[in-house]
C-alpha positions in Angstrom: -6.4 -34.0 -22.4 -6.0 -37.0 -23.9 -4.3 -35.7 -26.7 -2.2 -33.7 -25.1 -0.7 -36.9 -23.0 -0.4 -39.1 -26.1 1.9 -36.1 -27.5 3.6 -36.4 -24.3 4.1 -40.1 -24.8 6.0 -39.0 -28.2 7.7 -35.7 -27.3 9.5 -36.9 -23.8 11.5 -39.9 -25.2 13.1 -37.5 -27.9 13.5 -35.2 -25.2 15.3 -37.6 -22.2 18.7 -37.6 -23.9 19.1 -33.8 -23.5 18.3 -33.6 -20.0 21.9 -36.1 -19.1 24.1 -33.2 -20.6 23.9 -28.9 -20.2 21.4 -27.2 -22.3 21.1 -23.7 -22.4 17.3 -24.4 -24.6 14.5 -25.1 -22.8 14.5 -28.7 -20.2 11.2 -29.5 -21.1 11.5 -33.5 -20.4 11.7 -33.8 -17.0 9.7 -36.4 -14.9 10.4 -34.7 -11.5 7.3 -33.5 -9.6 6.7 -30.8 -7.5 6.3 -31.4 -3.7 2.5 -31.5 -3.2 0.4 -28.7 -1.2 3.5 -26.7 -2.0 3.1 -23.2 0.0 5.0 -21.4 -2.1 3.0 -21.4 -5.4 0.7 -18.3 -5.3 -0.7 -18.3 -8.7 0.5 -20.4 -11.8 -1.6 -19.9 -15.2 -1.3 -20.1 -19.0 -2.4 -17.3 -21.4 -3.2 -17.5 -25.0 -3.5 -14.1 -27.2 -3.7 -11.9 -24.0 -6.5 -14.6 -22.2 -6.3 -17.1 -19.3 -6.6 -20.8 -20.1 -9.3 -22.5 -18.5 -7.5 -25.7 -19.3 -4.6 -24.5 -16.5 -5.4 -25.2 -13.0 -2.3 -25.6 -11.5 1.6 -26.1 -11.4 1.2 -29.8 -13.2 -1.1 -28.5 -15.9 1.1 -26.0 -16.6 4.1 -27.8 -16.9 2.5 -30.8 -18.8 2.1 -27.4 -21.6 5.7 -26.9 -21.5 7.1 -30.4 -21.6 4.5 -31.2 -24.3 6.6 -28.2 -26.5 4.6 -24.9 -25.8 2.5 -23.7 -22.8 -0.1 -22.8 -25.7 -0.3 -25.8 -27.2 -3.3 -26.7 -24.4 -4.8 -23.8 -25.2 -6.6 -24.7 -28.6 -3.1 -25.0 -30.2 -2.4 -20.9 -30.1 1.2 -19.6 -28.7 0.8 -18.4 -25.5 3.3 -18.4 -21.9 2.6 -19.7 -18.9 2.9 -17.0 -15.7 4.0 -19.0 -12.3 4.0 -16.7 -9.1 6.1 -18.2 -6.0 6.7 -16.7 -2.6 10.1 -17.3 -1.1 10.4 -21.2 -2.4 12.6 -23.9 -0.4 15.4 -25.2 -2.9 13.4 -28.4 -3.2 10.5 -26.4 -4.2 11.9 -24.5 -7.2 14.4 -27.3 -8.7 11.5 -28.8 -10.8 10.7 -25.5 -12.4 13.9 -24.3 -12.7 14.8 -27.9 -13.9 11.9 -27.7 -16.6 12.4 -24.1 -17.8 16.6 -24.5 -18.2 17.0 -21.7 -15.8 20.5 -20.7 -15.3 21.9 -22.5 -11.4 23.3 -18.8 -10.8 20.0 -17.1 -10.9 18.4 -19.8 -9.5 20.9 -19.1 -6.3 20.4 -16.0 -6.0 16.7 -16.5 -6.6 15.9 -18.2 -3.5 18.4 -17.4 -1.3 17.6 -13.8 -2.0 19.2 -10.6 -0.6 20.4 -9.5 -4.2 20.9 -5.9 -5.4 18.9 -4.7 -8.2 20.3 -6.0 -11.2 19.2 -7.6 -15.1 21.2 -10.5 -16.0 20.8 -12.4 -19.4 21.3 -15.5 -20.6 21.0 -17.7 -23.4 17.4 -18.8 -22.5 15.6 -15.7 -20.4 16.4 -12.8 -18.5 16.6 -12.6 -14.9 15.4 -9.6 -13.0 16.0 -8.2 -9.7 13.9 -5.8 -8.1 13.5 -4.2 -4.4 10.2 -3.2 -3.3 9.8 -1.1 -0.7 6.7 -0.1 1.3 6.6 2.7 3.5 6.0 1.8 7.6 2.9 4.8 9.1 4.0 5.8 12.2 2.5 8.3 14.4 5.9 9.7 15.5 9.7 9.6 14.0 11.4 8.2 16.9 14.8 7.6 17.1 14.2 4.0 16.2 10.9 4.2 13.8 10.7 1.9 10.8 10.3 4.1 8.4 10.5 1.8 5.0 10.9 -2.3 4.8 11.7 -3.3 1.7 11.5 -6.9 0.3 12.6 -8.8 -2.9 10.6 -9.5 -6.4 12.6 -11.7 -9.0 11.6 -12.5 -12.7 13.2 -15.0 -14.9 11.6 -14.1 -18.3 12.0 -16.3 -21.6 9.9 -16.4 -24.7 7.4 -18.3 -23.7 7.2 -18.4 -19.4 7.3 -16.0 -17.0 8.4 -16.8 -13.3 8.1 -14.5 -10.3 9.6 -15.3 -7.1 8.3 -12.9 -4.2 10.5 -12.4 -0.9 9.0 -10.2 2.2 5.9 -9.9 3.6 4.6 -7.0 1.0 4.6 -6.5 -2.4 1.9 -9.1 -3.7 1.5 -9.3 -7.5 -2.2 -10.5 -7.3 -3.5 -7.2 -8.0 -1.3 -6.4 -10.6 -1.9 -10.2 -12.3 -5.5 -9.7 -11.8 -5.0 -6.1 -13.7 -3.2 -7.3 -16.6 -5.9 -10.3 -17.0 -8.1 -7.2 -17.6 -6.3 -5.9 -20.2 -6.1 -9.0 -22.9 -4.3 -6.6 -25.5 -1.6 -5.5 -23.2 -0.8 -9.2 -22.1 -1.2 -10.8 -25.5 2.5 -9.0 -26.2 3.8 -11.7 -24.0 6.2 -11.8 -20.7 7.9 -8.8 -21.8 4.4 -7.2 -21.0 4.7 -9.0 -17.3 8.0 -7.6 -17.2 7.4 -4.1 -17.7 4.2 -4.3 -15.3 6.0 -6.0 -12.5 8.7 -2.9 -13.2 6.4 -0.1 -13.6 4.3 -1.2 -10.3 7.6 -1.1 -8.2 8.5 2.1 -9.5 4.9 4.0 -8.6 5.9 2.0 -5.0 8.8 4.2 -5.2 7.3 7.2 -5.9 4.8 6.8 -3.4 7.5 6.5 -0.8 9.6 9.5 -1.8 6.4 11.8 -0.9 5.7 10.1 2.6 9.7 10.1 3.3 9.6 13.6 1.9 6.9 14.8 4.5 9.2 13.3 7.4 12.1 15.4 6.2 10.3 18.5 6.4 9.2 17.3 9.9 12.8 16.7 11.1 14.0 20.0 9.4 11.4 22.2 11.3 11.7 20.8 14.7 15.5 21.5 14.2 15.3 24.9 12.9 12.6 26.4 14.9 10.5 25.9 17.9 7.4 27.3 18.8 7.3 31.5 18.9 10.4 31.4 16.6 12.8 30.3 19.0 15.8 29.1 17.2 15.8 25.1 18.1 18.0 23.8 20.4 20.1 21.2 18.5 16.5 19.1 17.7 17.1 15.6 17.6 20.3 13.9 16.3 19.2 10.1 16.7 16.1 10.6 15.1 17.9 12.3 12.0 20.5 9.5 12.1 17.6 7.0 11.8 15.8 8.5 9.4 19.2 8.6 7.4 19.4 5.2 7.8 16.2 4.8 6.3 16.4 7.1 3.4 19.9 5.0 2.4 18.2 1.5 2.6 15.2 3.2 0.1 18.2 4.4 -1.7 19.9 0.9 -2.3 16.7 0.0 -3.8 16.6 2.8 -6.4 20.3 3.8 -7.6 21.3 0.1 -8.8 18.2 -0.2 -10.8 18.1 2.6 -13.3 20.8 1.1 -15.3 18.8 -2.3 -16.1 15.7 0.2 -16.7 17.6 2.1 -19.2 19.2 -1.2 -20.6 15.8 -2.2 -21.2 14.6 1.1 -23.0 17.4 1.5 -24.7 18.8 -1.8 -26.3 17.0 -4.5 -28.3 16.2 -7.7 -26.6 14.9 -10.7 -28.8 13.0 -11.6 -25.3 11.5 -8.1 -25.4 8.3 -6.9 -27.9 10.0 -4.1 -29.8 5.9 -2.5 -28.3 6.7 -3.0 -24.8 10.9 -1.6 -25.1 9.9 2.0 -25.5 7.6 1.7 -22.3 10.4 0.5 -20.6 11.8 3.8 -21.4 9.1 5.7 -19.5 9.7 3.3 -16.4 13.8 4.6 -16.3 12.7 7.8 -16.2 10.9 7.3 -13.7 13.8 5.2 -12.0 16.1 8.3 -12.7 13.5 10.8 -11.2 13.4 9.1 -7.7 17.1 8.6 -7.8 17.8 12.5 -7.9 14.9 12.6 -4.8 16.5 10.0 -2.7 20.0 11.8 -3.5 18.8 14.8 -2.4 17.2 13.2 0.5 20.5 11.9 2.0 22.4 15.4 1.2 19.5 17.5 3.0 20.1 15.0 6.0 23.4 15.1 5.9 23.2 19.1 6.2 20.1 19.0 8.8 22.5 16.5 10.5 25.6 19.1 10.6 23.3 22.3 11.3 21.7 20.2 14.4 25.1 19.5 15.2 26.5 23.0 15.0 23.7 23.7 17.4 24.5 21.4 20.0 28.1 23.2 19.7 26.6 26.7 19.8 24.4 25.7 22.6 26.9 24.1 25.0 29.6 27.4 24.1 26.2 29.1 25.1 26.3 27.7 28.4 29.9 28.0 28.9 30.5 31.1 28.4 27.4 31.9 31.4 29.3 29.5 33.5 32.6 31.7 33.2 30.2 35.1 33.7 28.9 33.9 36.5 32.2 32.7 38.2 33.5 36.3 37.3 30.8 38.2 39.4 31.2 35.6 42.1 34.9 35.8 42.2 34.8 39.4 43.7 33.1 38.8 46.9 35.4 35.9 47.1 38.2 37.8 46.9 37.3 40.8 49.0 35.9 38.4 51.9 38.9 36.2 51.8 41.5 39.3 52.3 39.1 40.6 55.1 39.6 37.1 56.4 43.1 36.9 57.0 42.6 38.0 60.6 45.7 41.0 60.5 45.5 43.7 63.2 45.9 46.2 61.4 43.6 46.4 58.3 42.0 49.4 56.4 38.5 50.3 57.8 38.6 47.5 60.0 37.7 49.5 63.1 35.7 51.7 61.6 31.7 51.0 62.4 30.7 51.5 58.8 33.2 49.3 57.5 31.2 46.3 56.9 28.7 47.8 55.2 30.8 49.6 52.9 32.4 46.6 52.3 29.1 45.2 51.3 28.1 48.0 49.3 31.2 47.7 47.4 30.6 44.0 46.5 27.3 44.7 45.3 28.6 47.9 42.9 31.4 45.8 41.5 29.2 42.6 40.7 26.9 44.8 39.2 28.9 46.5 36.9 30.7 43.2 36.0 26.9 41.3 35.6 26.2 44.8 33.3 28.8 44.9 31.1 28.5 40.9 30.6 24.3 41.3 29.5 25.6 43.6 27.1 28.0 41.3 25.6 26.0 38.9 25.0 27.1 36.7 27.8 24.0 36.4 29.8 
């Protein structure tokens, strides 16, 4: 260590002058530190040929390796890149690091104020990467207001030799997947790009995951409008709970649709910041992307037309009921007619003296509502 702070000693005097005026190269002179018992650093290490350095135990180790001129330069003098892992940093928090690596102010912005849309931005220095991750909420029952997915945030600023992830939401962790790629010293020794892809291809599986679980809550929403137990045709089901779970599916969807562009960008097109190994990977990753897409497209259209059939339903139901409300106001408007004439209280009225006039009267009512309530069942009316 020693060494390394004499080389120090030499590099950051050279390196002070740049630091008064814009650089788009790496800032790798600066004398700002970072707050202490910081919450927001999760994990913060440098690798050399695919291994993790001892040497590295935390954020000042690390960045001593990059102001001294290369992370791997404490790492017996190899190439390597350091891997820093924050969750949802203050301002104060990130400005060193952004500060030392000569990330861009813009991404910085949008990296810890967050609420971005998927996107891949590059610049002179790195790349910056948005991503949505979204996790899928178990519920026993869709209710019409069920959480059905909560999605979060996972940026990446890559450069040649750092990669920095900043993590917003309460899911999403990349321990596993650092702990993973640690495992596999030949995958990681191709450098961030490797991280990159990882970090991509683990928020894609997330996304496929999700489709199937959303998938088995459409077909639950479907059948409880379309049918009801013995076959009965459903009586207009449930149009909040669609509507919610509508909501739901276009949240997942906001996640999905903006990122298979950058996906395909990143298959597609060379980067220098990308191991010509790792591009056609990415490759598989937008297919993926694109795969999910069409299944959260289809989502929202089935809704849309489980939404109209319930809908039409409800409409078919209530012309239903009106049409036994005017039935039934036929039938009864014959005794009321009848019983209001014999009402009128005249003198001199047919049958009106005649002892069996009432109940022929009666009898009458009954035959003529009868054949009215008759002719109505066979209509279809009641």
């Amino acid at each position: 260590m020693s060494m390394i702070r004499d080389l120090r000693a030499v590099v950051r005097p050279a390196l002070r002058p740049a630091l008064r005026r814009p650089t788009t190269t790496y800032d790798y002179g600066s004398d700002r530190e970072l707050p202490h018992a910081s919450s927001a650093i999760v994990d913060c290490a440098v690798y050399r040929d695919g291994v993790r350095c001892d040497d590295i135990r935390d954020l000042d180790d690390a960045l001593a390796a990059v102001r001294a001129g290369r992370p791997g330069e404490l790492c017996d003098g190899s190439d390597g890149f350091v891997w820093i892992g924050l969750h949802e940093p203050s301002e104060a928090e990130f400005a060193v690091i952004a500060e030392a690596f000569g990330l861009h102010p813009l991404a910085v912005e949008d990296a810890v104020h967050a609420h971005q849309r998927p996107k891949l931005e590059r610049y002179d220095n790195s790349l910056f990467t948005v991503f949505k991750t979204i996790r899928y909420v178990d519920h026993a029952e869709l209710t019409a207001t069920s959480e059905v997915v909560e999605s979060g945030e996972v940026m990446v600023f890559t450069g040649r030799y750092f990669v920095i992830t900043v993590r917003h939401g309460g899911h999403g962790s990349l321990r596993s997947l650092r702990h993973r790629l640690e495992d596999d010293p030949e995958l990681l020794s191709k450098g961030p790009s490797a991280v990159l892809h990882a970090i991509a291809d683990r928020v894609v599986d997330d996304y496929l995951a999700v489709s199937e679980a959303v998938q088995d809550d459409i077909d639950e929403v479907e059948i409880d409008v379309f049918s009801e137990p013995g076959g009965k045709t459903s009586r207009g089901g449930d149009a909040s709970r669609i509507y919610q779970l509508k909501r739901e599916v276009l949240e997942f969807k906001r996640a999905v649709s903006p990122l298979l562009r950058p996906m395909q960008m990143l298959g597609e097109r060379p980067m220098r910041l990308v191991d010509p190994e790792i591009q056609k990977y990415f490759r598989d990753v937008a297919d993926h992307v694109a795969r999910v897409h069409e299944q959260v497209t289809g989502f929202d259209d089935l809704l849309n037309s489980i939404l109209q059939a319930n809908l039409a339903q409800a409409t078919v139901v209530q012309n239903e009921d009106m049409r036994k409300i005017t039935a039934w106001a036929a039938i009864l408007a014959v005794p009321t007619m009848i019983t209001g004439v014999y009402g009128m209280n005249f003198d001199h009225m047919p049958e009106l003296r005649w002892k069996y006039g009432y109940p022929m009267v009666l009898g009458a009512i009954v035959a003529i509502c009868y054949a009215i309530h008759r002719g109505f069942r066979r209509n279809g009316w009641l």
